[in-house]
C-alpha positions in Angstrom: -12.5 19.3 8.7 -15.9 19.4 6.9 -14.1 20.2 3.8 -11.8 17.2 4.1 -14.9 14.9 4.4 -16.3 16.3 1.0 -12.9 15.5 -0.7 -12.9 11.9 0.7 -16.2 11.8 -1.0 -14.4 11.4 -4.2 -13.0 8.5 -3.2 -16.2 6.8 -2.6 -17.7 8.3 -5.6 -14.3 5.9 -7.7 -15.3 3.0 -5.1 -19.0 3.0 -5.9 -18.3 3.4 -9.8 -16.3 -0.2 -9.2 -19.2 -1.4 -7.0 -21.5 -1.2 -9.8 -19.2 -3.1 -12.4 -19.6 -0.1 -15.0 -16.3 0.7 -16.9 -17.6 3.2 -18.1 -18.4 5.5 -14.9 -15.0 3.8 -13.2 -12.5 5.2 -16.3 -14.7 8.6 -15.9 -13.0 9.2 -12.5 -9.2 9.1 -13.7 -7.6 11.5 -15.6 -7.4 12.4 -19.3 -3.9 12.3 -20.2 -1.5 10.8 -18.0 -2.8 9.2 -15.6 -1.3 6.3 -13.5 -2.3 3.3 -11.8 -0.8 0.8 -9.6 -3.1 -1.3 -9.3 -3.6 -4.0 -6.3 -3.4 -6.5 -8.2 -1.5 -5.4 -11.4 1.9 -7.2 -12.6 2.8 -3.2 -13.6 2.1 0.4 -13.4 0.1 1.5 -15.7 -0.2 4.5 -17.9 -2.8 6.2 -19.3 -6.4 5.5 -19.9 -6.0 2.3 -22.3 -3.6 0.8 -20.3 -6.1 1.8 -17.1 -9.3 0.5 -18.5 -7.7 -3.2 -19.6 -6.8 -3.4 -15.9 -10.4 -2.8 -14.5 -11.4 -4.9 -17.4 -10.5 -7.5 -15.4 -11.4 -6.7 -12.8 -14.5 -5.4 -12.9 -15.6 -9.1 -14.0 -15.1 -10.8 -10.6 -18.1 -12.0 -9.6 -19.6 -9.7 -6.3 -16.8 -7.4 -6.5 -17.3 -4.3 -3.7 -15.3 -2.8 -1.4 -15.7 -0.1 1.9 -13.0 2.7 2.7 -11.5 1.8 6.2 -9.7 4.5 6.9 -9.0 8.2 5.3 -6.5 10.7 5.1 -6.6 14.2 3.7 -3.9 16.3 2.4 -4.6 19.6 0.5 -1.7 20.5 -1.8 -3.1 23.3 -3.5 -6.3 24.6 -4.6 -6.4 22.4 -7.9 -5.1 19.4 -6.2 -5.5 16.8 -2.8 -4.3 13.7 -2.0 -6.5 11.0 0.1 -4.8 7.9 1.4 -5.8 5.0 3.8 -6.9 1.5 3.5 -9.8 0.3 1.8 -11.0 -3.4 2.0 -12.0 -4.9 -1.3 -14.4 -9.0 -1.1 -15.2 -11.1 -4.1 -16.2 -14.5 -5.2 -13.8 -16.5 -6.4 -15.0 -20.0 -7.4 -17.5 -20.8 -4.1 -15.1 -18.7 -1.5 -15.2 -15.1 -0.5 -12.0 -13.0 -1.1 -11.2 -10.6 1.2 -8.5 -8.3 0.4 -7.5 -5.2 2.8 -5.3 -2.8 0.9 -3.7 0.1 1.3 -4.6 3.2 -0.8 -3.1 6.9 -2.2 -5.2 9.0 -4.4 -3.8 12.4 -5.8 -6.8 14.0 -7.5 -6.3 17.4 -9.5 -9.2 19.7 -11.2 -9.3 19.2 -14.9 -11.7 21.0 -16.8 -13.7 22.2 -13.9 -14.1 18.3 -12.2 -11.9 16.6 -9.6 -10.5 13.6 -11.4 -7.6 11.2 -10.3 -4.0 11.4 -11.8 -2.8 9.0 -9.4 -3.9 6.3 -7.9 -1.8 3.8 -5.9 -2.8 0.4 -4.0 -1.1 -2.6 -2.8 -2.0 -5.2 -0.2 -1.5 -4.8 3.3 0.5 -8.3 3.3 -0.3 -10.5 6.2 0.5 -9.6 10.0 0.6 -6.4 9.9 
């Protein structure tokens, strides 16, 4: 179980990188080559790096942007690859109001080059009354 709390660790390594607004450390956590994301709030998936970093482009740039993981859930698939899902809760501003928005969240990370980095990242809003 220990070991499962030090993967879940690399979830909140990707959550703090957002916390802190910094592209640079957020894109640092995905994958080199074909990595997807379907993002919360994204009209698409998205593919690859460029198409990745214009998402968190966006938003990265609303205003008190942070989150906290909720919930966790481990799954080892191999020794070069895991998969963490649960819900996270992201708040913002957004004009004078706080934004809360509880998500649900699937990361498959796999070893590339020696460092855990995420190839796939899924999250959608958990819609209302559930």
């Amino acid at each position: 179980m220990s070991s499962h709390k030090y993967l879940v660790g690399y979830v909140h390594q990707w959550l703090n990188a957002v916390c802190s607004h910094d592209l640079r450390l957020v894109m640092d956590r995905y994958a080199n080559h074909n990595a997807i994301l379907i993002g919360t709030i994204a009209k698409k998936i998205l593919i690859g790096k460029p198409q990745i970093s214009s998402y968190f482009v966006d938003f990265l740039q609303k205003p008190d942007l942070c989150g906290e993981i909720n919930t966790s859930y481990v799954q080892v698939v191999s020794s070069t690859s895991f998969i963490v899902s649960g819900v996270y809760t992201f708040a913002y501003r957004e004009k004078s109001k706080r934004v809360i928005v509880p998500a649900r969240y699937s990361f498959v990370f796999v070893l590339e080059h020696g460092k855990w980095k995420i190839l796939n990242h899924h999250s959608s809003k958990i819609p209302k009354g559930d």
